[in-house]
C-alpha positions as CSV (number, residue, x, y, z in Angstrom):
1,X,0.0,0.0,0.0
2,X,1.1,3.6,-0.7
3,X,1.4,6.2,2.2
4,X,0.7,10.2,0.9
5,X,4.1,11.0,1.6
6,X,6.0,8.2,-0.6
7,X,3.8,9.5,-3.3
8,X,7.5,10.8,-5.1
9,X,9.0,7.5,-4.4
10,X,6.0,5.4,-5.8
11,X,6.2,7.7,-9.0
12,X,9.6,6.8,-10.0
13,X,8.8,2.8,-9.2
14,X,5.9,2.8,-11.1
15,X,3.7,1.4,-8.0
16,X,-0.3,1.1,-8.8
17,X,-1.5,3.5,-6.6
18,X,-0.6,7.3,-6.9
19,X,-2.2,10.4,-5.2
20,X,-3.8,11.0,-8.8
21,X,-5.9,7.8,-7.8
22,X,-7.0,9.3,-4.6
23,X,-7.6,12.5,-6.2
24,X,-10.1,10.8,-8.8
25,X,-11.4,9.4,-5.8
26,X,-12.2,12.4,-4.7
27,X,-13.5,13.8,-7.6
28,X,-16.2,10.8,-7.9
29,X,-17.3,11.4,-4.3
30,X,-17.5,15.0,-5.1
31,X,-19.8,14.3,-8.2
32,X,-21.5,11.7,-6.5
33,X,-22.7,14.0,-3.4
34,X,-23.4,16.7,-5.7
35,X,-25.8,15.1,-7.9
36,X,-27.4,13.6,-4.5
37,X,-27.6,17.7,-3.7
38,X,-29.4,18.9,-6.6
39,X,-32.2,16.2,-5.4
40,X,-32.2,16.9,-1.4
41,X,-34.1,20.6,-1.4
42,X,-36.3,19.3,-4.6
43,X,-37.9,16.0,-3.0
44,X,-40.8,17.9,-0.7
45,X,-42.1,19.5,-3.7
46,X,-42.3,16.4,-5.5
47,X,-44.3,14.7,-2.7
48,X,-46.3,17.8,-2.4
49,X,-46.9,17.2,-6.2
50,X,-47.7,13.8,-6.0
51,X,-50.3,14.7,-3.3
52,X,-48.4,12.9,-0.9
53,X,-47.8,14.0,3.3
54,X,-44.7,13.9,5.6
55,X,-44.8,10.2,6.3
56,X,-44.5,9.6,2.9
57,X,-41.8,11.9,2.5
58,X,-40.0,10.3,5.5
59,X,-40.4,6.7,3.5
60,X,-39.0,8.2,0.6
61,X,-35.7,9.1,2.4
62,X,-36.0,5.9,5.2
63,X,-36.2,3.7,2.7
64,X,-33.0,4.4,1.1
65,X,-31.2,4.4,4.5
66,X,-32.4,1.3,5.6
67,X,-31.0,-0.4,2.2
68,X,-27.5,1.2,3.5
69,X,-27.9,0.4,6.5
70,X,-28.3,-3.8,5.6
71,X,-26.5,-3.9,2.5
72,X,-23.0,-1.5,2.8
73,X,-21.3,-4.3,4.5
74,X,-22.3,-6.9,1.8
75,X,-21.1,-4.4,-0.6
76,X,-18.2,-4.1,1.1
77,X,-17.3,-7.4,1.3
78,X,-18.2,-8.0,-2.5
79,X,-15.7,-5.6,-3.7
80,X,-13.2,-7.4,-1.0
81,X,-13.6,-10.9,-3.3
82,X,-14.0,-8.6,-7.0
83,X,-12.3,-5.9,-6.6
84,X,-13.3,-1.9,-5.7
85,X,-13.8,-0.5,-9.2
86,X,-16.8,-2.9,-10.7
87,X,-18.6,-2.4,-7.7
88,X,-18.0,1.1,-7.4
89,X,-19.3,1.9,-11.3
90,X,-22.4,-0.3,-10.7
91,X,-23.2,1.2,-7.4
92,X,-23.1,4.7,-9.7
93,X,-25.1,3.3,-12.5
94,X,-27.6,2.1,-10.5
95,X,-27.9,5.5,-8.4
96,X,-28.1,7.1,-11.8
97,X,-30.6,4.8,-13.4
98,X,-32.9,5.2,-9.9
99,X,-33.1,8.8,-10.3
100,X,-34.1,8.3,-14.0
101,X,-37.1,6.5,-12.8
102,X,-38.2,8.6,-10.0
103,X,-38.3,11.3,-12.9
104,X,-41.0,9.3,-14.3
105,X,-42.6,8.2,-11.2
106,X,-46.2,9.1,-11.1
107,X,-47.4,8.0,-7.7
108,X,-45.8,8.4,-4.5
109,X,-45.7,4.4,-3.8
110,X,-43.6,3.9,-7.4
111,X,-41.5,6.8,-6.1
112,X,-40.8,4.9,-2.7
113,X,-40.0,1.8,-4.3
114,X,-37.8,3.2,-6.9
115,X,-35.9,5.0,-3.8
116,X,-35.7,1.4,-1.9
117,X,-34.3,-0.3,-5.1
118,X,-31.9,2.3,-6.3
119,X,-31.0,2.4,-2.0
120,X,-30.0,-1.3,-2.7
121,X,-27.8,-0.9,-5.6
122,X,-26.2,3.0,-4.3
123,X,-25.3,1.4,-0.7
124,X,-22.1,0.3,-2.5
125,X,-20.5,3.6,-2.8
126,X,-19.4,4.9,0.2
127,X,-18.4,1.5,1.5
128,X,-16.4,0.9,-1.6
129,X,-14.9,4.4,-1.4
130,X,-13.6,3.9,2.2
131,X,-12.0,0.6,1.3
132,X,-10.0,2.0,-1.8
133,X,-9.3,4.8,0.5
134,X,-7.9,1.9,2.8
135,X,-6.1,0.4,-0.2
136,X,-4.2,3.1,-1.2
137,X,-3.0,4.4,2.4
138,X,-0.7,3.3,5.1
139,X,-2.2,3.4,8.5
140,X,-0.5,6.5,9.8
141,X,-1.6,8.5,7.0
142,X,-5.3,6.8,6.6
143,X,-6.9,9.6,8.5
144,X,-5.6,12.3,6.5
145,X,-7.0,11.3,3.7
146,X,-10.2,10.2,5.1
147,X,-10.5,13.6,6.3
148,X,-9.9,14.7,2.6
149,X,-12.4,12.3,1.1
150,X,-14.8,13.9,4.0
151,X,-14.1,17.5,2.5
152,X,-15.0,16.5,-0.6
153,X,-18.5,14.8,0.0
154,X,-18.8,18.3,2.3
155,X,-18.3,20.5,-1.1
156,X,-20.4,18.1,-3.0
157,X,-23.0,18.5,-1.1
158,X,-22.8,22.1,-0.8
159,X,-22.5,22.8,-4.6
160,X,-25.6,20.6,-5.4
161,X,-28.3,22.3,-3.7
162,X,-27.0,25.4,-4.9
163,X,-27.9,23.9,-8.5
164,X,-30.9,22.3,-7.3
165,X,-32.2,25.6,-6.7
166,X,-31.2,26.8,-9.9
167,X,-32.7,23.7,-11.4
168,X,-35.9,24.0,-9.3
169,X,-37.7,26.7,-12.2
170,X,-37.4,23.8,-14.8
171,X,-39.6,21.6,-12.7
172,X,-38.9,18.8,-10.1
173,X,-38.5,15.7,-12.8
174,X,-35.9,18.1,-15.0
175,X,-34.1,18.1,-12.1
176,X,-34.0,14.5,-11.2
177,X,-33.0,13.7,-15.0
178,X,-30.2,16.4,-14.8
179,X,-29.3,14.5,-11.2
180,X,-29.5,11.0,-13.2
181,X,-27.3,11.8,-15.8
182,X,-24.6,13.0,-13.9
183,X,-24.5,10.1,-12.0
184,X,-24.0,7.9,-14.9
185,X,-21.2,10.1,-16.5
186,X,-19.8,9.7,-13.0
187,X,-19.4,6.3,-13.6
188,X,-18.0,6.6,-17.1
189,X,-15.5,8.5,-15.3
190,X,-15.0,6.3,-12.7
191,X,-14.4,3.4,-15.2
192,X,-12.1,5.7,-17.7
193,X,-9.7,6.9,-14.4
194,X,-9.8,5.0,-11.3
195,X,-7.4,2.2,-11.6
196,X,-8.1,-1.1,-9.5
197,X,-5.8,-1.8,-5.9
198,X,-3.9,-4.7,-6.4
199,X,-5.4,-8.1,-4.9
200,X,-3.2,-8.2,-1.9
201,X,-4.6,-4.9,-1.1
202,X,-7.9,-6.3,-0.7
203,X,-6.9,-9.2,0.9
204,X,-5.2,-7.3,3.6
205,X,-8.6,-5.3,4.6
206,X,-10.4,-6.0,7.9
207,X,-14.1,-7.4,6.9
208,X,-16.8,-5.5,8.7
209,X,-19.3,-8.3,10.6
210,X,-22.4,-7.5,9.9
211,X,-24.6,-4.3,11.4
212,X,-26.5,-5.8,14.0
213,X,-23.8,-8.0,15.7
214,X,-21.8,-4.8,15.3
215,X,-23.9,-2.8,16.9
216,X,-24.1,-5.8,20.3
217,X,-20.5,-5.5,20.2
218,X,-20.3,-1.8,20.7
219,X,-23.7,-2.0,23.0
220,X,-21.2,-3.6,25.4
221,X,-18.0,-1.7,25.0
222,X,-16.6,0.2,27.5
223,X,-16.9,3.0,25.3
224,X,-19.9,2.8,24.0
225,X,-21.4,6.7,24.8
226,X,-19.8,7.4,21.8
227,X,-21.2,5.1,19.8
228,X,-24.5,6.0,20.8
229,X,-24.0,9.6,20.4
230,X,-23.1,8.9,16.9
231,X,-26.8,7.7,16.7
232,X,-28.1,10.4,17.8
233,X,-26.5,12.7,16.3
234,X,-27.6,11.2,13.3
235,X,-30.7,10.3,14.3
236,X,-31.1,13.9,14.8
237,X,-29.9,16.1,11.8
238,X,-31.4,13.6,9.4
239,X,-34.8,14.7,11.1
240,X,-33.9,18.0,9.8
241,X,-32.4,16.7,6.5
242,X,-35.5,14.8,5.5
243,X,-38.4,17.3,6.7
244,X,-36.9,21.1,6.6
245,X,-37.4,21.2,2.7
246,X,-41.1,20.3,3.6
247,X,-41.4,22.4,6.3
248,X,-40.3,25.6,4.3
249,X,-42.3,24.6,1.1
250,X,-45.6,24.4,3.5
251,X,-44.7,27.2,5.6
252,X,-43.1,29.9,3.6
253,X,-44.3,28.6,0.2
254,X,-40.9,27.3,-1.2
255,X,-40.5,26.1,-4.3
256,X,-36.7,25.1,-3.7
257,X,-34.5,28.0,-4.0
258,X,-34.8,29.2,-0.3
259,X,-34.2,24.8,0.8
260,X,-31.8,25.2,-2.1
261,X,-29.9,27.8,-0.4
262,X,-30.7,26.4,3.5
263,X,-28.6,23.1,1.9
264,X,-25.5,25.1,1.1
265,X,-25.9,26.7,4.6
266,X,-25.5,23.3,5.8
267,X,-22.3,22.9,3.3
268,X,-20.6,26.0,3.8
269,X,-21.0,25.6,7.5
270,X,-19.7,22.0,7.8
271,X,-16.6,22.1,5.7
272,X,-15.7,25.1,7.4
273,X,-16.0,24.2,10.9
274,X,-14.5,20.5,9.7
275,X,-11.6,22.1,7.7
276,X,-10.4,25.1,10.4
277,X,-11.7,23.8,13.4
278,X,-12.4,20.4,14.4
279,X,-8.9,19.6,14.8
280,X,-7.5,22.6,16.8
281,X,-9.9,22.5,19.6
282,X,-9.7,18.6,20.0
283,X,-6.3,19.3,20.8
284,X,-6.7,22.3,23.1
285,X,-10.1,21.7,24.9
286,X,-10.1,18.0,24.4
287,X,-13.0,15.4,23.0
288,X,-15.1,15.2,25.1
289,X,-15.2,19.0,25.7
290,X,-15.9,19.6,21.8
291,X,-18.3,17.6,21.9
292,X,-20.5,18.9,24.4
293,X,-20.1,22.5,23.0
294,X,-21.7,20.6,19.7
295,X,-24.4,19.3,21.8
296,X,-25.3,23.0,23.0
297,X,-24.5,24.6,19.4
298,X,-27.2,21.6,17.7
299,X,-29.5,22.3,20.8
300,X,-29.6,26.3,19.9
301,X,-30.0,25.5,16.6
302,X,-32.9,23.5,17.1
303,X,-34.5,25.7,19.1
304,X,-34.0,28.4,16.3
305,X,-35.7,25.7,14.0
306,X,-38.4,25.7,16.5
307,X,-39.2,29.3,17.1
308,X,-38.9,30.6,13.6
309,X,-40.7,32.8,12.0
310,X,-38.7,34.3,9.0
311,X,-36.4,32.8,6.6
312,X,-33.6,34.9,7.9
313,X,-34.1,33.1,11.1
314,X,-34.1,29.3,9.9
315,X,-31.2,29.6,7.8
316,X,-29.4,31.0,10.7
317,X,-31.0,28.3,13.5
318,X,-29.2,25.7,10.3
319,X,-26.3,27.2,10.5
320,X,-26.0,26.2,14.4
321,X,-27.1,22.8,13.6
322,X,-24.6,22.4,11.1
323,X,-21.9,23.6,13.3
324,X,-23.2,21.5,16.1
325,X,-22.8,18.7,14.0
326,X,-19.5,19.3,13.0
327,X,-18.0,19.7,15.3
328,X,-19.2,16.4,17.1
329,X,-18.8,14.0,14.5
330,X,-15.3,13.9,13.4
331,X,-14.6,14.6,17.2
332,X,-16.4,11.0,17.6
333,X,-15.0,9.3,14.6
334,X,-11.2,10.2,15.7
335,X,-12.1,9.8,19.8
336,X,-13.7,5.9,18.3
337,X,-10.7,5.5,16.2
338,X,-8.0,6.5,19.1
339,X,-9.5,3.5,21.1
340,X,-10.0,0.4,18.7
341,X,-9.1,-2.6,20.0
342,X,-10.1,-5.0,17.1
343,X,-8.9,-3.2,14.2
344,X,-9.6,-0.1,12.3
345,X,-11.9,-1.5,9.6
346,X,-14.1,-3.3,12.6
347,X,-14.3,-0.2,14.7
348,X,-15.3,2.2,12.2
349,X,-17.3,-0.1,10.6
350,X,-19.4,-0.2,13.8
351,X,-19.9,3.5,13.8
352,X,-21.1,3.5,10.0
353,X,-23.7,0.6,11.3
354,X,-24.9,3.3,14.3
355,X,-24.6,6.1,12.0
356,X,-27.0,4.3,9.5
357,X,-29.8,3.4,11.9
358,X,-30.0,6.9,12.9
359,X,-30.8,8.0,8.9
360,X,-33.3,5.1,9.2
361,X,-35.0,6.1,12.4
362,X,-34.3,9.8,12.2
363,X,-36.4,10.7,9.1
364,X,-39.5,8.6,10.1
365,X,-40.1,10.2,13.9
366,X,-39.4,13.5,12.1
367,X,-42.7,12.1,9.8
368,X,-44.6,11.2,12.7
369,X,-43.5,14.2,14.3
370,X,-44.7,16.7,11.4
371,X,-47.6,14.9,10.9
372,X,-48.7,15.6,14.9
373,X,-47.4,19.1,15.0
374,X,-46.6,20.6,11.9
375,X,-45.2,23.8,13.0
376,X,-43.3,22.2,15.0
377,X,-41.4,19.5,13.4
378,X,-38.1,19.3,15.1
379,X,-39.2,18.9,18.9
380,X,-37.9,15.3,19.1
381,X,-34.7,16.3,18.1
382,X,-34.2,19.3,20.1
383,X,-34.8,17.1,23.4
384,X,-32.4,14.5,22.0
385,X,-30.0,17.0,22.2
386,X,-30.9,18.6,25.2
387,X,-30.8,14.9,26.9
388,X,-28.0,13.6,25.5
389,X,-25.9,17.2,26.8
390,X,-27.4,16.3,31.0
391,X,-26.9,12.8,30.4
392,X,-23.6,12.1,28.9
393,X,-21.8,15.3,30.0
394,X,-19.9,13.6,32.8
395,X,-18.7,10.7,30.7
396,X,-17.8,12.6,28.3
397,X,-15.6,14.9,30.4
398,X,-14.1,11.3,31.9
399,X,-12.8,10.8,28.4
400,X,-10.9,14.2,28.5
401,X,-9.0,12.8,31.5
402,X,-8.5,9.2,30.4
403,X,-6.8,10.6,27.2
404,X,-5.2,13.2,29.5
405,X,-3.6,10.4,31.2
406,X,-2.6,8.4,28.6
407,X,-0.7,11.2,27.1
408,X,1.2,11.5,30.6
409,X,1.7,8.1,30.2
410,X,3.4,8.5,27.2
411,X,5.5,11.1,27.9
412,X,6.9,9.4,31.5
């Protein structure tokens, strides 16, 4: 495998993998998450169209999670035994080919299937991505360029609602067409550049187990707080995810451009606070400490969600969100990742299974939530957050001085 520093040496010796692969890489998850972009702000005005509710909105976007949520580890396994690229392409086609026929969808029932199907056969793209990420990395310098791949899906998805908005005066289904045929010359590209690991590459990859006995094993950790606030941090902003493009359309009458431009928000937000941040205060304040201050920044932004009563004020209450949620997950990703005990590829493998079951859970109490209150759709997640920051605000703080003590440790 090929660390980012050899990348001179490797050059000269001709060795498979270069930065240029990682930097296709890069530019395919970039593409990917853009296209998925144009989409996210557009969706509530198709349901709306097809004279369909919140639930059905949350089933539309449930749905798809739920096929991640079982199938990315199959995924990932299959491109352990075939290799990354062939699985990688057809995970793109079929994302493409799914948003071609929810273009032509004319219930809301075909709409949800197509969404479940083309879940099924997109779940193999992040999973994929992270192994060749794997592949084409040594250890030491695996995080850095996860961290890079991270940025990229960040700028994706902040450059795709921005279009979607754009897109939104040509009408819902242009839009999903457009989003569909990226996708596909995505995958053309993706089969033109990115060259395959070698086999011992793949060979040399931890194999995740699958999500639920994961998710036992991490149930009984000594650690597990922060796998479970990984859930519900999840669990949390996907509520907003799935439901604020609804929520504006029926409350300000939205046709996408004001979601399109509440979605960049969200971008702009998390790839700054992930790219200038994230890593500074970990060091200064600690984990654990960062952490909470997420909790209270999502908590005030959900409160802002709440209260509302002009789009000035939502897209600022999503800018606190997004923050929030910046700055806690990577914070948990690298605090999950400084304590595996069974390998890296296990370990993080169980936070993508925790992660998941929040997008499936997340969207569908958001529905319920809607449906019971609608002007006031984010209350469940606003007392997650406000629970979770009582609750876990000593253990968390115990982290701080457990990797406090380490580091004394080390240095005696």
């Amino acid at each position: 495998m090929l660390g980012i520093r050899n990348v001179r040496e490797s050059r000269k010796r001709g060795d498979p993998l270069q930065a240029r692969e990682l930097t296709a890489l890069y530019a395919v998850l970039f593409l990917t998450m853009a296209g998925f972009g144009i989409v996210f702000p557009l969706l509530p005005q198709f349901v709306l169209e097809l004279g369909a509710g919140s639930m059905h909105m949350a089933l539309l976007v449930s749905g798809y999670a739920m096929m991640q949520f079982l199938l990315a580890p199959v995924w990932g396994n299959v491109s352990d035994r075939i290799g990354r690229k062939p699985v990688l392409v057809l995970g793109l086609v079929g994302l493409g080919l799914s948003f071609f026929a929810l273009g032509l969808a004319r219930n809301i029932w075909t709409a949800i299937l197509v969404r479940i199907v083309g879940g099924v056969l997109a779940a193999a793209t992040m999973p994929t991505a992270q192994a060749y990420v794997g592949d084409a990395t040594t250890p030491e310098h695996r995080g850095r360029a996860m961290a890079h791949m991270g940025a990229a899906t960040n700028l994706g998805f902040m450059v795709g609602p921005m279009l979607g908005g754009t897109l939104a005066v040509l009408g819902v289904r242009t839009a999903f067409f457009a989003t569909g045929a990226v996708a596909l010359l995505t995958a053309l590209f993706t089969a033109a550049v990115l060259r395959e690991p070698p086999a011992e590459a793949r060979r040399q990859r931890d194999r995740r187990p699958p999500a639920l006995a994961a998710m036992v094993q991490a149930a009984a950790s000594p650690h597990a707080v922060l796998f479970w606030l990984a859930f519900v941090v999840t669990f949390c902003q996907s509520q907003m995810f799935s439901m604020l493009g609804l929520y504006l359309a029926e409350r300000f009458a939205d046709k996408g451009p004001l979601a399109g431009t509440a979605f960049t928000v969200l971008g702009v937000v998390g790839a700054t606070v992930q790219g200038l941040l994230v890593g500074t205060l970990g060091q200064r304040f600690g984990e654990g400490r960062v952490i909470l201050a997420g909790l209270a920044l999502g908590a005030l932004g959900f409160t802002g969600l709440t209260a509302a009563g002009r789009a000035a004020s939502i897209l600022g209450a999503v800018a606190g969100v997004a923050a929030g949620g910046s700055l806690i997950r990577p914070t948990i990703a690298s605090a999950v990742s400084r304590r595996a005990v069974h390998g890296q590829g296990l370990t993080m493998g169980i936070q993508s299974a925790f992660d998941s079951l929040g997008r499936v859970l997340g969207p569908l109490t958001a529905g319920a939530v809607y449906q019971a209150v609608p002007r006031y759709p984010f209350l469940a997640a606003l007392a997650c957050y406000l629970a979770v920051l009582v609750l876990a605000r000593r253990r968390l703080l115990a982290l701080d001085q457990e990797t406090a003590a380490v580091a004394q440790g080390i240095k005696a």
